[in-house]
PQR file of N, CA, C, O and H, with PARSE charges and radii, in Angstrom:
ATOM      1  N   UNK A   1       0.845  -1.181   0.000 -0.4000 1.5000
ATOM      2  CA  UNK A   1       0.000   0.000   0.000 -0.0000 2.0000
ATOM      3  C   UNK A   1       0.886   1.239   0.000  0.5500 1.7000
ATOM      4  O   UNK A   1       1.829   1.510   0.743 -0.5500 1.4000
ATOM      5  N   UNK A   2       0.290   2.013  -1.138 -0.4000 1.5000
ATOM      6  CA  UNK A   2       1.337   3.683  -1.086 -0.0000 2.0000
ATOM      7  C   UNK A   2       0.590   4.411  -0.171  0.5500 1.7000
ATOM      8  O   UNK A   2      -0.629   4.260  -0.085 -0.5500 1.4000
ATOM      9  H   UNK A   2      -0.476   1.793  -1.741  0.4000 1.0000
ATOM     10  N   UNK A   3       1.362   5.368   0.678 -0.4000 1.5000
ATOM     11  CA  UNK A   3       0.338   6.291   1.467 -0.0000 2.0000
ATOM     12  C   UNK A   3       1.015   7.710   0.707  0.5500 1.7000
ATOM     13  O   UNK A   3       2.204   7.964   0.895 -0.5500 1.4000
ATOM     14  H   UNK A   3       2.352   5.490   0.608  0.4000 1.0000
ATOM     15  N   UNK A   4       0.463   8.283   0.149 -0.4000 1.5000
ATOM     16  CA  UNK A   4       0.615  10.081  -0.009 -0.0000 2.0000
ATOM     17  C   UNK A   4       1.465  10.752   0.567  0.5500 1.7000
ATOM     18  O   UNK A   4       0.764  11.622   1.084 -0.5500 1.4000
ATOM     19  H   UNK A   4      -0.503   8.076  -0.004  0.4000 1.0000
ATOM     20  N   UNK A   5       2.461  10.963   0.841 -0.4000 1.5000
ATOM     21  CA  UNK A   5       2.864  12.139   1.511 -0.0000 2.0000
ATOM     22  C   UNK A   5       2.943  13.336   1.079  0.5500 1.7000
ATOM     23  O   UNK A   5       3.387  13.646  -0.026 -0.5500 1.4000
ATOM     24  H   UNK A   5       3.031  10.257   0.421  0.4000 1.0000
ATOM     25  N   UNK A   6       2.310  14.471   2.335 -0.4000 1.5000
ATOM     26  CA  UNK A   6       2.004  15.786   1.980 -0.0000 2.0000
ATOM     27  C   UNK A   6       3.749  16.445   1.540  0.5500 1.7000
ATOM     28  O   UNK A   6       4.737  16.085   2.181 -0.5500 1.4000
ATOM     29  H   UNK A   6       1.950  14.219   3.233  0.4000 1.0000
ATOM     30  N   UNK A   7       3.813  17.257   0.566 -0.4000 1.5000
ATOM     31  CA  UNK A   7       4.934  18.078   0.216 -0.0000 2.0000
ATOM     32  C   UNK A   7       5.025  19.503  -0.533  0.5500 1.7000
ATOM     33  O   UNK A   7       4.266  19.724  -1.476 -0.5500 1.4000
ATOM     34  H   UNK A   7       3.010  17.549   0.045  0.4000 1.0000
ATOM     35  N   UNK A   8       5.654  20.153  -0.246 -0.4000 1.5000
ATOM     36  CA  UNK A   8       5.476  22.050  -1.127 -0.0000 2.0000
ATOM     37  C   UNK A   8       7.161  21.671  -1.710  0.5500 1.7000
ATOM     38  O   UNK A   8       8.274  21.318  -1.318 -0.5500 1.4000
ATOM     39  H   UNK A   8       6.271  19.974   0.520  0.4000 1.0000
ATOM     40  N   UNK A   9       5.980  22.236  -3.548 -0.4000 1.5000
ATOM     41  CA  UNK A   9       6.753  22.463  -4.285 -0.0000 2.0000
ATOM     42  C   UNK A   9       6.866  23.895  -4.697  0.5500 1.7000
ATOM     43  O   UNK A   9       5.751  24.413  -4.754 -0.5500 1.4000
ATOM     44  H   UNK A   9       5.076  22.523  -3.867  0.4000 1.0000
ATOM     45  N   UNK A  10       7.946  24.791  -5.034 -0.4000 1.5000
ATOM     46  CA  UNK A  10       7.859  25.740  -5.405 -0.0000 2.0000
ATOM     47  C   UNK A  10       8.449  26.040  -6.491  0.5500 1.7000
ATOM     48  O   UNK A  10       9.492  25.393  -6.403 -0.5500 1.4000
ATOM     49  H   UNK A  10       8.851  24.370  -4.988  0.4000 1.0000
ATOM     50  N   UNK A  11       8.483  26.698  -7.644 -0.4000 1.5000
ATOM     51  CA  UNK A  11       8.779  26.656  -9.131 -0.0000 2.0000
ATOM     52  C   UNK A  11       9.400  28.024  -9.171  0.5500 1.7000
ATOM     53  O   UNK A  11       9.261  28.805  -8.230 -0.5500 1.4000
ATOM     54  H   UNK A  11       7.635  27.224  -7.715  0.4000 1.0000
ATOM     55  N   UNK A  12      10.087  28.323 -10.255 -0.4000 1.5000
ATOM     56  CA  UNK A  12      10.108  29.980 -10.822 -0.0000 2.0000
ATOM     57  C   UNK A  12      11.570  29.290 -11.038  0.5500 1.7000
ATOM     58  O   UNK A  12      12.227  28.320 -10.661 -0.5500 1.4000
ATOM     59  H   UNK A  12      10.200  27.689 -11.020  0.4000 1.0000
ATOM     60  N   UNK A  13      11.688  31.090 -12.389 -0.4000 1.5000
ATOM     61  CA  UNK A  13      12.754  30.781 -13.243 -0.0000 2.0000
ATOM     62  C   UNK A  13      13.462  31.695 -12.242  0.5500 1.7000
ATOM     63  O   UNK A  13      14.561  31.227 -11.942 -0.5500 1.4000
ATOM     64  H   UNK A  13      11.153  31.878 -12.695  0.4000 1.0000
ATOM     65  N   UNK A  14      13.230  32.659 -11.731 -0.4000 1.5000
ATOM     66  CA  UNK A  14      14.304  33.476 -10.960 -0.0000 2.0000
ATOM     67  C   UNK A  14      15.023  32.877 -10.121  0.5500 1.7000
ATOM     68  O   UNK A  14      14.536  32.452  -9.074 -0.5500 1.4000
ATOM     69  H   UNK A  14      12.338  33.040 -11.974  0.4000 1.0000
ATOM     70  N   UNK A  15      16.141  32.753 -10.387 -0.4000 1.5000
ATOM     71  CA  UNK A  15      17.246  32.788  -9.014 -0.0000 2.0000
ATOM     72  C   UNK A  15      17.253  33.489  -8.218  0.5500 1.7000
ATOM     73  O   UNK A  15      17.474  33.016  -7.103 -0.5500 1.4000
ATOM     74  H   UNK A  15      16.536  33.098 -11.238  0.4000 1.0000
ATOM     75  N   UNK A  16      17.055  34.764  -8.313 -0.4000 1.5000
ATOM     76  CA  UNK A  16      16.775  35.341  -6.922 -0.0000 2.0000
ATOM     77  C   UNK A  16      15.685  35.448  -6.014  0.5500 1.7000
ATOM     78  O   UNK A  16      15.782  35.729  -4.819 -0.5500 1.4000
ATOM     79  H   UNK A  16      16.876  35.148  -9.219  0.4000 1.0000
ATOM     80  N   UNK A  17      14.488  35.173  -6.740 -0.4000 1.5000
ATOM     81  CA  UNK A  17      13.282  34.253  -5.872 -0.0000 2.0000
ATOM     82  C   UNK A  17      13.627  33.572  -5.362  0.5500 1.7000
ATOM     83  O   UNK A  17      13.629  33.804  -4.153 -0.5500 1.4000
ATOM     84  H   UNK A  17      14.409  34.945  -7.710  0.4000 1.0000
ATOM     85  N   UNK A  18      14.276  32.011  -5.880 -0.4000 1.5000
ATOM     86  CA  UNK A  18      14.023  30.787  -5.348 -0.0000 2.0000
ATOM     87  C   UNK A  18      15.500  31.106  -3.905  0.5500 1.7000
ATOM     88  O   UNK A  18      15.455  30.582  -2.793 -0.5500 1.4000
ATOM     89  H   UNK A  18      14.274  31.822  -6.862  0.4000 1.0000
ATOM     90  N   UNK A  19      16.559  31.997  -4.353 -0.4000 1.5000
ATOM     91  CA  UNK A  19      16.967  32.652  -2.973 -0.0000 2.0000
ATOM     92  C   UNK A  19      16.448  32.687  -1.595  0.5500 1.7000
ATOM     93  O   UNK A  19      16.578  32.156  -0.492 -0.5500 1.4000
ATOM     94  H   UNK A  19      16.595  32.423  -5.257  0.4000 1.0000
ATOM     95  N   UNK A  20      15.496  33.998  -2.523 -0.4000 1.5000
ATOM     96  CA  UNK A  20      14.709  34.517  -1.525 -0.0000 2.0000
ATOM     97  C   UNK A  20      13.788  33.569  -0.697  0.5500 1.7000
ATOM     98  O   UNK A  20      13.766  33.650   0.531 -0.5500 1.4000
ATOM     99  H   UNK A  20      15.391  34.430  -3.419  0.4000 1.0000
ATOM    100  N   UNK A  21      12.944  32.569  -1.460 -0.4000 1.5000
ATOM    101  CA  UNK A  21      12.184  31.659  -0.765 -0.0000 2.0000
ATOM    102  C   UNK A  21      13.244  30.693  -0.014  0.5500 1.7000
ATOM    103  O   UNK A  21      12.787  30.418   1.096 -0.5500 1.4000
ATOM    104  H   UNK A  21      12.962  32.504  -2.458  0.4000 1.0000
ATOM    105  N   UNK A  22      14.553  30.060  -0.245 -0.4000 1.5000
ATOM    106  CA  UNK A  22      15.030  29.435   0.452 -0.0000 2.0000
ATOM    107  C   UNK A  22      15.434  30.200   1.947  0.5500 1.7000
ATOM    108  O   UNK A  22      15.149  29.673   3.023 -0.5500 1.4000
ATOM    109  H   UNK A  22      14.924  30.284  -1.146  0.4000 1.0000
ATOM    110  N   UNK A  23      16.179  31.595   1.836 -0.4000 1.5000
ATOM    111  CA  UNK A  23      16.337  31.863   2.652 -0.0000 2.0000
ATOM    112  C   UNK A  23      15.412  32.047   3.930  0.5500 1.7000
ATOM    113  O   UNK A  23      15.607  31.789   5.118 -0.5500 1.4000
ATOM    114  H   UNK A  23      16.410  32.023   0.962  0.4000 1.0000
ATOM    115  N   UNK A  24      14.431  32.540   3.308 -0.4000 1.5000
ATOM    116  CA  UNK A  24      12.732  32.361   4.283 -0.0000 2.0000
ATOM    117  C   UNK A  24      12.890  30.927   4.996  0.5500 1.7000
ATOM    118  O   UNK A  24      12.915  30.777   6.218 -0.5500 1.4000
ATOM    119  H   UNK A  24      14.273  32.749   2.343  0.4000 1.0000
ATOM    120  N   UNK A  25      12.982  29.998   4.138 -0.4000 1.5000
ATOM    121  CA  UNK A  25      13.000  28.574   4.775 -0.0000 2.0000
ATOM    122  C   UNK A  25      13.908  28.548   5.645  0.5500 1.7000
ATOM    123  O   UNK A  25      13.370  28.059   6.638 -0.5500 1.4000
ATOM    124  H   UNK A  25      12.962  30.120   3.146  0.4000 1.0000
ATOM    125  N   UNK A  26      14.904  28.766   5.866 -0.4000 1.5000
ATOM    126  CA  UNK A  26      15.738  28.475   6.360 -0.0000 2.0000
ATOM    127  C   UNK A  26      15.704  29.421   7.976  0.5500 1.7000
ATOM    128  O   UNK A  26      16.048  28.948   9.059 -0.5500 1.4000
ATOM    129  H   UNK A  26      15.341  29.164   5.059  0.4000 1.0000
ATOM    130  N   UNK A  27      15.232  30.732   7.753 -0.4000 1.5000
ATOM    131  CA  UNK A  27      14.751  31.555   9.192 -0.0000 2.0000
ATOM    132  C   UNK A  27      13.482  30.587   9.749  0.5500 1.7000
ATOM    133  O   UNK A  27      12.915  30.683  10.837 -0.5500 1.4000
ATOM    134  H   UNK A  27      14.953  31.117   6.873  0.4000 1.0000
ATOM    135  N   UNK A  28      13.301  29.934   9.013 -0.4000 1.5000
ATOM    136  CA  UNK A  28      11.651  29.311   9.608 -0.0000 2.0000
ATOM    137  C   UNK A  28      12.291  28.247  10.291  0.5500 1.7000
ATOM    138  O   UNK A  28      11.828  28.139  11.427 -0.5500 1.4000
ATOM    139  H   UNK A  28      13.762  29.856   8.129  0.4000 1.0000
ATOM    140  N   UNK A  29      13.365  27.245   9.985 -0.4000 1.5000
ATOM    141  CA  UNK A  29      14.107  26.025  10.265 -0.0000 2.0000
ATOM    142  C   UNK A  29      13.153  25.411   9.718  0.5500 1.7000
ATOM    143  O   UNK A  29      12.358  24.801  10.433 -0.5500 1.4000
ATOM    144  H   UNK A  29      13.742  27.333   9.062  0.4000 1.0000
ATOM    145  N   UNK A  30      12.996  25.429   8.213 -0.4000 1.5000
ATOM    146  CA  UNK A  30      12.382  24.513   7.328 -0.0000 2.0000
ATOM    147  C   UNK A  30      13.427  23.819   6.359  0.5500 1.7000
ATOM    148  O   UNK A  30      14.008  24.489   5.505 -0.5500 1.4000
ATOM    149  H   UNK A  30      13.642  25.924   7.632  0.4000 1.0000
ATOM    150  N   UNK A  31      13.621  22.660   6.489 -0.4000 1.5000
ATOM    151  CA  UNK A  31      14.678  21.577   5.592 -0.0000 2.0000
ATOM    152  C   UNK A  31      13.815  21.964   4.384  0.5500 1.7000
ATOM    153  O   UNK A  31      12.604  22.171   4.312 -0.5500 1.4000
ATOM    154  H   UNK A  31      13.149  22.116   7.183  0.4000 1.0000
ATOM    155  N   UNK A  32      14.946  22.010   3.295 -0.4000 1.5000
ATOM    156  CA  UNK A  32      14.489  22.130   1.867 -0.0000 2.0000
ATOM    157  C   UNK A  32      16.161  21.592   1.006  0.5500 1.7000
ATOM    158  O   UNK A  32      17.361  21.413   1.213 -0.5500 1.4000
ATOM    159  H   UNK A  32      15.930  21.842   3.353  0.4000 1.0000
ATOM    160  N   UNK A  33      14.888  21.528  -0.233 -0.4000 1.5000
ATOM    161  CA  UNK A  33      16.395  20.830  -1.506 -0.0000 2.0000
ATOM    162  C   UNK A  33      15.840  21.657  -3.076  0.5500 1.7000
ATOM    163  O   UNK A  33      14.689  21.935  -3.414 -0.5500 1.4000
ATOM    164  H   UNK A  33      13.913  21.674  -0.401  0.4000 1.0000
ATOM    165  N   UNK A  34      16.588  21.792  -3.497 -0.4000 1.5000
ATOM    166  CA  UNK A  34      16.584  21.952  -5.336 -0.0000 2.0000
ATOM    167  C   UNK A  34      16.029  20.699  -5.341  0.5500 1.7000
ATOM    168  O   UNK A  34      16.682  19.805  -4.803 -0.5500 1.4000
ATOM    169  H   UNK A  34      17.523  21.566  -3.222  0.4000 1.0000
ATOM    170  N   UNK A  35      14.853  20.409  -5.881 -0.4000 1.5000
ATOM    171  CA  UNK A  35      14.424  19.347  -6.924 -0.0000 2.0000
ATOM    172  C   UNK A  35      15.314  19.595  -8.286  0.5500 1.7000
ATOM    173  O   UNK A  35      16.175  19.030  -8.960 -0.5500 1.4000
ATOM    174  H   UNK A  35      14.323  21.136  -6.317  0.4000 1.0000
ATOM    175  N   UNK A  36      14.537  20.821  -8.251 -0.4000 1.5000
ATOM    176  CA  UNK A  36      14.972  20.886 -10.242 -0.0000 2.0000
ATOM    177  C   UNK A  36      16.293  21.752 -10.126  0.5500 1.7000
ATOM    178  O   UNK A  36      17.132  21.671  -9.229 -0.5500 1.4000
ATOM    179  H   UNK A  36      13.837  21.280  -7.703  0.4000 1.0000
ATOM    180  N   UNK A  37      16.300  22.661 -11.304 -0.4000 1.5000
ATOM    181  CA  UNK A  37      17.190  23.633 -11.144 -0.0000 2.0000
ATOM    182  C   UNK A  37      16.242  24.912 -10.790  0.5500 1.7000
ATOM    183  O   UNK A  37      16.466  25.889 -10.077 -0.5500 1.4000
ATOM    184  H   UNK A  37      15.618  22.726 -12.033  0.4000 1.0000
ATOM    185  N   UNK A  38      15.348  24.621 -11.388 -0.4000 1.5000
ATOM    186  CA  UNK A  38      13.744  25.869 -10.860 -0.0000 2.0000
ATOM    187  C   UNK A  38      13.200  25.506  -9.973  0.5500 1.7000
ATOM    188  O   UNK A  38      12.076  26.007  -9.989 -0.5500 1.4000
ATOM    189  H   UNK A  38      15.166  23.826 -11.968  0.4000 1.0000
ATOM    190  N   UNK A  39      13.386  24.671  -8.857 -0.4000 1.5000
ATOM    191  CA  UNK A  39      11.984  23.892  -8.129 -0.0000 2.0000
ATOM    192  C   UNK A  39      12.857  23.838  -7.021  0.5500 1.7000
ATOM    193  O   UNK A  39      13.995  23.381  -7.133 -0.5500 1.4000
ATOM    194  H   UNK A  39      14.299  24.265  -8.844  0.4000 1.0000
ATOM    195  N   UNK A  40      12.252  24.419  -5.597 -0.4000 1.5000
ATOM    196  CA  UNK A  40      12.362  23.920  -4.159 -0.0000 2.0000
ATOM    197  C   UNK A  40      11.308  23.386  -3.754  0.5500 1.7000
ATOM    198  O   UNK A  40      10.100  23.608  -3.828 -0.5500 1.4000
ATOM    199  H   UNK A  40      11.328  24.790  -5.505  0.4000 1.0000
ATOM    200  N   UNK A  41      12.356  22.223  -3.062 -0.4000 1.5000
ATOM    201  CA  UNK A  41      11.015  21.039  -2.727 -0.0000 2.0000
ATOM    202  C   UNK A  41      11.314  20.900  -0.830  0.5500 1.7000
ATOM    203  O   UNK A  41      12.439  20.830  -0.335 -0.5500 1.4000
ATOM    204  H   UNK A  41      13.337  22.043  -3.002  0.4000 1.0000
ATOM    205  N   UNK A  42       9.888  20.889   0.031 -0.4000 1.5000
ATOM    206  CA  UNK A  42       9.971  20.510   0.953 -0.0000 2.0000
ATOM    207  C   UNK A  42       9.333  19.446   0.773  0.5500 1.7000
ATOM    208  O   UNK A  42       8.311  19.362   0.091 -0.5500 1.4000
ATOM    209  H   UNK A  42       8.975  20.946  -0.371  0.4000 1.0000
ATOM    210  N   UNK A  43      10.022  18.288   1.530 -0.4000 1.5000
ATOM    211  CA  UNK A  43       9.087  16.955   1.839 -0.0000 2.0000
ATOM    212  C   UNK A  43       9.326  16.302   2.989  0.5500 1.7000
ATOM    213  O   UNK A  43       8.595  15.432   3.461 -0.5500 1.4000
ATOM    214  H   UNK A  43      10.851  18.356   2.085  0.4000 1.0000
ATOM    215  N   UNK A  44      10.624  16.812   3.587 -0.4000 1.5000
ATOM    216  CA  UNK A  44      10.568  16.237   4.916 -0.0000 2.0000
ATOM    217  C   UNK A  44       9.511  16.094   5.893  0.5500 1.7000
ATOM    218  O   UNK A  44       8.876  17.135   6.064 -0.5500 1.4000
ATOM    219  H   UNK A  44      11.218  17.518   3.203  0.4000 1.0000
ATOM    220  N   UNK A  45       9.078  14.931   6.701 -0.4000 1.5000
ATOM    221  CA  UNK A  45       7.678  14.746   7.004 -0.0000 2.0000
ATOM    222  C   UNK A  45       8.085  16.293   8.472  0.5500 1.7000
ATOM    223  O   UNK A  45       7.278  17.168   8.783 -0.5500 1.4000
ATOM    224  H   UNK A  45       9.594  14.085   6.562  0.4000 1.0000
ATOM    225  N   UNK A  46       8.951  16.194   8.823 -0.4000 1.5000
ATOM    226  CA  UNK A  46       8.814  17.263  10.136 -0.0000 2.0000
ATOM    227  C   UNK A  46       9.318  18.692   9.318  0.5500 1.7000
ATOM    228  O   UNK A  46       9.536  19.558  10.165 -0.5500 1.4000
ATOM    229  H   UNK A  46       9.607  15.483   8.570  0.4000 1.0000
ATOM    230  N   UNK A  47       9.572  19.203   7.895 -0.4000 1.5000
ATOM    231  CA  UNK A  47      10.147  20.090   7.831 -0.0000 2.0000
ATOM    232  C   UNK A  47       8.301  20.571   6.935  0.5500 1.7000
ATOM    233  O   UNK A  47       8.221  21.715   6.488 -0.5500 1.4000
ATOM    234  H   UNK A  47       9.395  18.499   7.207  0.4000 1.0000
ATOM    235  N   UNK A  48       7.472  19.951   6.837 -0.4000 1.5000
ATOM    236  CA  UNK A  48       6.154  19.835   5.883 -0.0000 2.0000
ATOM    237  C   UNK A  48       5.550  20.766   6.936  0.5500 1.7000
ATOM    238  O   UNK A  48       5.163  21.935   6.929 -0.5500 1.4000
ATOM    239  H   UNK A  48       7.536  19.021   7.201  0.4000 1.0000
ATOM    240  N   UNK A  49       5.646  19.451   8.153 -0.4000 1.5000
ATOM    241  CA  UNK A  49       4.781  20.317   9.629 -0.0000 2.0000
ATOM    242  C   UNK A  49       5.112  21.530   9.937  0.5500 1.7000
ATOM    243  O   UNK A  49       4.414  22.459  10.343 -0.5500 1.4000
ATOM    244  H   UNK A  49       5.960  18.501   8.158  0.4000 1.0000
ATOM    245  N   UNK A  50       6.407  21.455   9.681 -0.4000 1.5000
ATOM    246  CA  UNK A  50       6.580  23.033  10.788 -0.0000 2.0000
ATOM    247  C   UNK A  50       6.499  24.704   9.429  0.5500 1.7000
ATOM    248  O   UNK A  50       6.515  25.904   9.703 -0.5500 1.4000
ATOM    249  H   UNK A  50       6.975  20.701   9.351  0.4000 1.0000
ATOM    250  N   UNK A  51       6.423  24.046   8.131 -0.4000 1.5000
ATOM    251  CA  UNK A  51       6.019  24.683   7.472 -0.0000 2.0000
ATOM    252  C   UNK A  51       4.094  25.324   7.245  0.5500 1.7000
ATOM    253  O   UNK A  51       3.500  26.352   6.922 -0.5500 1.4000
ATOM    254  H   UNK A  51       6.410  23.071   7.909  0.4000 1.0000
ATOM    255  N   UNK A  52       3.826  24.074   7.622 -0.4000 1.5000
ATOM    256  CA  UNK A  52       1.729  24.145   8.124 -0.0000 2.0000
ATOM    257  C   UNK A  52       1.906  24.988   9.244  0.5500 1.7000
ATOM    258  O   UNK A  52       0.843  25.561   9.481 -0.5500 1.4000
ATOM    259  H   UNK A  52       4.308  23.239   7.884  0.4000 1.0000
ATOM    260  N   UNK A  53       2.865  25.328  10.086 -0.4000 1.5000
ATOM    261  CA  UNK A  53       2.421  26.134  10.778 -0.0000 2.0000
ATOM    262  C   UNK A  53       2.729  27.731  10.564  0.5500 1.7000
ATOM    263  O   UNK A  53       2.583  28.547  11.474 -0.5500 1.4000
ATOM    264  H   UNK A  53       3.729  24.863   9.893  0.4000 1.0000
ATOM    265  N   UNK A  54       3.204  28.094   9.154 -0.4000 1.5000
ATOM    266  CA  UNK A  54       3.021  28.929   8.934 -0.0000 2.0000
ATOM    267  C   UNK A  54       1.580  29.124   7.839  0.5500 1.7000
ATOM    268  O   UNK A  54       0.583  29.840   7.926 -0.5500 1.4000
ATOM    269  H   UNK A  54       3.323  27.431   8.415  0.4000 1.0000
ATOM    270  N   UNK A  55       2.003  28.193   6.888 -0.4000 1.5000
ATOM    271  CA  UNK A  55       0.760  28.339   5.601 -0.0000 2.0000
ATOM    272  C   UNK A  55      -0.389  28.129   6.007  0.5500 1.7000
ATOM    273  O   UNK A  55      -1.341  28.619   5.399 -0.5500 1.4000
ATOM    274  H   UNK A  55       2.814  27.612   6.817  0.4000 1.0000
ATOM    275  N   UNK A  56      -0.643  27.043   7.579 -0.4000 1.5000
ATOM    276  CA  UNK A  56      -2.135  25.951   7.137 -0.0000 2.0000
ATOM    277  C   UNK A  56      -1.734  24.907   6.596  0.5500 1.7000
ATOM    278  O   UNK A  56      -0.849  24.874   5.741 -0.5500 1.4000
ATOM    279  H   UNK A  56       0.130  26.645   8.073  0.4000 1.0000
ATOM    280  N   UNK A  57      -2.456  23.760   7.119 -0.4000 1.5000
ATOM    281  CA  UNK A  57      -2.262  22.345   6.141 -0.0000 2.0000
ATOM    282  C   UNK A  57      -2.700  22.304   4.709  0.5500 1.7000
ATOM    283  O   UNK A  57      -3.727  22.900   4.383 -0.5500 1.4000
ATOM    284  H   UNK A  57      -3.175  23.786   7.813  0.4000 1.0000
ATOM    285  N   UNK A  58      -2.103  21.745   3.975 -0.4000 1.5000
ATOM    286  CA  UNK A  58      -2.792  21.776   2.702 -0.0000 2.0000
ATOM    287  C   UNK A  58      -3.708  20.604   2.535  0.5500 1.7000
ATOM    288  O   UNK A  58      -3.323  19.550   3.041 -0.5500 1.4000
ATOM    289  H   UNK A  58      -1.269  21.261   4.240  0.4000 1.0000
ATOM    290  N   UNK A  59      -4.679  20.612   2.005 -0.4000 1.5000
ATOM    291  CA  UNK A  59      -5.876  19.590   1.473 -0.0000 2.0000
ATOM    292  C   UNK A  59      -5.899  18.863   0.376  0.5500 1.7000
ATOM    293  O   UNK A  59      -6.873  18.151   0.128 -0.5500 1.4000
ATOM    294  H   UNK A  59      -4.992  21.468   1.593  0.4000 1.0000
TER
END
């Protein structure tokens, strides 16, 4: 059986966005990675949570 796990992806061609959004992550103590060369990916199951507690859970 697969179970889902919840994860935030974030996209954009700017480098200095995806900066900017990492660095955010990182004041939050949110674990994050480059998926792509455009894409930050959170999926750590405790770095997901402590990110819901800024956004809200996602549905």
């Amino acid at each position: 059986m697969v179970t889902a796990t919840p994860r935030y992806l974030f996209k954009n061609e700017s480098a200095g966005i995806l900066r900017l959004y990492g660095e955010a992550l990182d004041r939050l103590g949110v674990a994050w990675r480059y998926n792509k060369r455009n894409e930050i990916s959170v999926a750590r199951r405790d770095a997901v949570a402590r990110l819901d507690e800024f956004v809200g859970p996602k549905f």
